[in-house]
Steps between C-alpha positions, in 0.01 A plus 500: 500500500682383205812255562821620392635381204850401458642537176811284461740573238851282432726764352796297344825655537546642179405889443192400352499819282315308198328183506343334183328667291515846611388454878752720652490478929610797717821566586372572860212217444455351857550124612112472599261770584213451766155606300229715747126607436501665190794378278462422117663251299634860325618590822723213553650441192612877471677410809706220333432594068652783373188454226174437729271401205733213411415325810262225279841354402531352886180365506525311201452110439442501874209228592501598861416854407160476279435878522768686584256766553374308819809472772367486817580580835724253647663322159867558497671522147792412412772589234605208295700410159449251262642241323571830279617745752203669453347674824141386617282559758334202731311469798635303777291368777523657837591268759221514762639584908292350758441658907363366771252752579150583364412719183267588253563320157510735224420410167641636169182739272497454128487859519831579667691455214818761405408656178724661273360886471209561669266805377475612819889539518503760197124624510609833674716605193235418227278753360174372385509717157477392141569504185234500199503555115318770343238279425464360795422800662240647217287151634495568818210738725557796658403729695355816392424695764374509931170580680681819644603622180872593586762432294660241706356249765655328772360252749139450546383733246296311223614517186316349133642309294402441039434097573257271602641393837400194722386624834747467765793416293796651617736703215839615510509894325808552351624850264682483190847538558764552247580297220807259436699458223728258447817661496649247192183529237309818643194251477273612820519225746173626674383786730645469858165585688491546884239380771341808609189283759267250506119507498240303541174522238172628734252462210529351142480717193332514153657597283284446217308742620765744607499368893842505660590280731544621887830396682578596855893586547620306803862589485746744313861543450435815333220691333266343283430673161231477233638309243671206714419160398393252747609124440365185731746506827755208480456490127877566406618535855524136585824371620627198576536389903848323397784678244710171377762688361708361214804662273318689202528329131879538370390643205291827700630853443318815568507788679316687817215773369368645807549498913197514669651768735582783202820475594798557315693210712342252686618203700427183704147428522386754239239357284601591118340434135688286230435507139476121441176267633318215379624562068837453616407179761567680800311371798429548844780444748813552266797630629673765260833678553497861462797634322685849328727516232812728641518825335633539128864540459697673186778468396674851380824664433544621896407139606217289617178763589095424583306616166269706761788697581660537136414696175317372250787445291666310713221273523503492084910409457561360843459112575242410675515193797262250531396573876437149740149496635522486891263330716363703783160326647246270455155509497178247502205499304136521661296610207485402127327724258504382159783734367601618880565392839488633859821426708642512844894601522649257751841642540729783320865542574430871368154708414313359177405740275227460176651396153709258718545158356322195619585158398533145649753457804831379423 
């Protein structure tokens, strides 16, 4: 069993409300916080930064921490300043107790480290679909038809497939989905296509001479259709064990394009679309704030009114109010496409909605 870990904190007396550089601490940000099976560095800075993904700033120019992604069971950190007042995180050596009795010595693993978002943590609220460009798509196989002849197939049926397949390969089948366009351009960002099973290839194909390949459907999360394409499993679906997260670039702004749900309003722990990806530098494990502008205000000559709710002459010879853009969530990253990403809403204060903003955390 893991040792607990104590993580010491010094609070100085002051509010701490904002500390160098934009770290801002908790107003309720405890004095030190015991760390159990299963904590994340994320974890434990939420509990003292009101902004999580700044949590690098601690760790910085810190040569007792060489990877801050490897605290171990056992090390106790502690808050310090320096010569600067800037906060900074450092490990202090526990002070060994002795007993006179027998016991086992126990011995730290490499692999007992605290990480800072494990896969495993979020992997329940991740949907293995995709996104792919119309060309894309015209490259791939598919499958065009199933040894029963229905219309649809679902597990164990065999179905054929217009490729020359490696034998026992395993394929993920996916169906074409709708498209996305991005909301600022109308350019399509891709077509939003949906894992539908996964197969494995029986016999190989030739298709030279009009042979289709033979794929036995091991699994289904609906029914399988002639005309799904079939694409290596894992190609695509890879993530990464570990999310570092880190603040988005200053300069991002874009805007939500789909929920994975269909939903009108979605919140924590909904997976969403974004119309920005690798073109706009956008990587994996950025944290974005999710924002609205408040609704439109006019000016008229029976006072201040929302333009939904006024005449369209009102909204001609009224003045209009530049609105503030409120922040309501924030979300992270686990995808890049090249003019898209995937994300995962960490928090809302209220329900997200599409066309809401995105841009880097203040």
């Amino acid at each position: 069993m893991l040792k607990k870990i104590i993580l010491s904190l010094s609070l100085m007396s002051c509010s701490l409300l904002a500390i160098a550089d934009q770290i801002k601490f908790n107003d309720d940000a405890p004095k030190t916080h015991v760390v159990v099976k299963g904590d994340t560095l994320w974890d434990i800075s939420a509990l003292f930064l009101e902004q999580p993904w700044l949590w690098p700033k601690l760790w910085r120019l810190n040569p007792e921490i060489n990877n801050p992604h490897l605290i171990y069971p056992g090390d106790i950190l502690k808050l310090v300043f320096d010569d600067n007042g800037e906060p900074m995180l450092v490990v202090e050596p526990v002070k060994p107790s002795y007993k006179w009795s027998p016991k086992i010595r126990q011995e730290q693993k490499k692999d007992s480290a605290i990480t800072l978002l494990p896969l495993e943590v979020i992997a329940p609220f991740l949907r293995y679909d995709h996104l792919f460009t119309e060309d894309e798509i015209e490259g791939l196989p598919h499958i065009i038809g199933s040894d029963e002849g229905y219309k649809m197939t679902t597990k164990d049926f065999k179905v054929y497939v217009n490729a020359d397949l490696d034998v026992a390969q395993s394929y993920a089948i996916y169906d074409k989905g709708e498209e996305l366009f991005d909301p600022e351009t109308d350019d399509s960002l891709g077509f939003y296509v949906n894992l539908v099973g996964t197969g494995q290839i029986l016999k190989r194909g030739d298709i030279e001479n009009n042979v289709p390949s033979t794929m036995n459907v091991g699994s289904v999360k609906r029914e399988i259709h002639a005309g799904n394409f079939v694409v290596p499993v894992n190609e695509g679906q890879l993530l990464p064990s570990v999310f570092s997260m880190k603040s988005a670039n200053e300069s991002l702004r874009g805007a939500i394009v789909k929920a994975t749900n269909n939903g009108r309003e979605f919140g924590k722990l909904e997976v969403v679309m974004i119309n920005r990806g690798i073109e706009h530098n956008v990587t994996v494990g950025d944290v974005m704030a999710i924002k609205r502008t408040s609704p439109a205000v006019v000016d008229t000559g029976n006072g201040p009114v929302y333009s939904a709710e006024t005449s369209r002459w009102n909204k001609i010879t009224g003045g209009d109010y530049k609105m503030p853009e409120e922040s309501l969530g924030e979300l992270m990253v686990f995808k890049v496409y090249q003019n898209a990403s995937m994300a995962l809403i960490l928090h809302t204060q209220k329900p997200a909605r599409i066309n809401d903003l995105i841009t880097a955390p203040e």
